[in-house]
C-alpha positions as CSV (number, residue, x, y, z in Angstrom):
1,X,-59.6,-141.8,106.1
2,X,-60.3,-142.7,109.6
3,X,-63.2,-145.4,108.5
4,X,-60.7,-146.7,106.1
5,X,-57.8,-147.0,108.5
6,X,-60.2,-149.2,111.0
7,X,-61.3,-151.0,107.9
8,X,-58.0,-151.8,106.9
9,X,-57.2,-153.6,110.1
10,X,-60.5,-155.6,110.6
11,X,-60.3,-157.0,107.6
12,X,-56.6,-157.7,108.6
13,X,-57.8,-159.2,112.0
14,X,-60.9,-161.3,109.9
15,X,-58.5,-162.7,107.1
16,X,-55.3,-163.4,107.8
17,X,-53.6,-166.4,109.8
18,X,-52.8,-165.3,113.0
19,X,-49.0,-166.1,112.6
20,X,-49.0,-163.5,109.5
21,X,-51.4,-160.7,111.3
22,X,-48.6,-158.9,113.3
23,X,-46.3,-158.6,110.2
24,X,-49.1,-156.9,108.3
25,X,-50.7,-154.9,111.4
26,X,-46.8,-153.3,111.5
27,X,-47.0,-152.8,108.0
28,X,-50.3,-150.7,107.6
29,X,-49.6,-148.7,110.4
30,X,-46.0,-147.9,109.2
31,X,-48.2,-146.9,106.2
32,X,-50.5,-144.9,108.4
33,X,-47.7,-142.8,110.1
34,X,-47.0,-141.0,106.6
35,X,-50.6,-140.7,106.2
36,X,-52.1,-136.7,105.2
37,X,-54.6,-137.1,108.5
38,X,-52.4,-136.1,111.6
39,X,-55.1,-137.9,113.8
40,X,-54.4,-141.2,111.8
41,X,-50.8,-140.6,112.5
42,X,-50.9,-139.7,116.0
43,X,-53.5,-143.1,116.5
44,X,-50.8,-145.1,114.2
45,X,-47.7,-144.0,116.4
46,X,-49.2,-144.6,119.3
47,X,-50.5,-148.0,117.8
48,X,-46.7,-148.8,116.8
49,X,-45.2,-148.3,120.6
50,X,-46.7,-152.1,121.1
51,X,-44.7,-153.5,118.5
52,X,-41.1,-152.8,120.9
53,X,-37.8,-152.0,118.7
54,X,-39.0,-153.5,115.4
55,X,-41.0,-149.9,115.2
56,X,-38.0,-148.1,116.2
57,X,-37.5,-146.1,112.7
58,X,-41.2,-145.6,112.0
59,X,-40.6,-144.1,115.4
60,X,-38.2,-142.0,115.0
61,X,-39.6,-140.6,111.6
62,X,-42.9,-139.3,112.9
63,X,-40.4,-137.7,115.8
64,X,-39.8,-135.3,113.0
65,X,-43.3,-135.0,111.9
66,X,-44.5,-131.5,110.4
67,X,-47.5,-131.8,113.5
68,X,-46.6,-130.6,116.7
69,X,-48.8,-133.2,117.9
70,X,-47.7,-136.2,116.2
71,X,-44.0,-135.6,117.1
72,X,-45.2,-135.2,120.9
73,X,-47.1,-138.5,120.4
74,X,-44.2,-140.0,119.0
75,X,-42.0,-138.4,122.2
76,X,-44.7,-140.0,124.6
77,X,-44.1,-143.5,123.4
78,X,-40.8,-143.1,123.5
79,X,-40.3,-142.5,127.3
80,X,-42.6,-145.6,127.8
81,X,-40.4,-148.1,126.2
């Protein structure tokens, strides 16, 4: 899922206008937080944190996440914004 992820967004990055590539960046990787790999969601949380209060409720979701590791990820970016 990994490979597919990073596919995912280079193809975003190699197709799409620039103007339109940060509405569909936030909405692959508010896809990726509910995603069954928690190393895709802990890499899409952290990937979210750039994206300032429009991220907020993905957020705050994976702050309940059933991975210890995620939810500390999602804690993390939390503190830095």
């Amino acid at each position: 899922m990994k490979k597919i992820a990073h596919s995912v967004v280079v193809a975003l990055a190699l197709f799409l206008p620039a103007a339109s590539l940060r509405a569909q960046a936030m909405d692959a990787l508010t896809r990726l937080v509910r995603d069954k790999d928690a190393h895709v969601r802990i890499n899409a949380v952290r990937s979210l944190a750039t994206y300032g209060p429009s991220a907020l409720q993905a957020l705050r979701a994976s702050s309940r996440d059933e991975d210890p590791n995620v939810r500390i990820a999602a804690a993390q970016v939390s503190q830095q914004s």
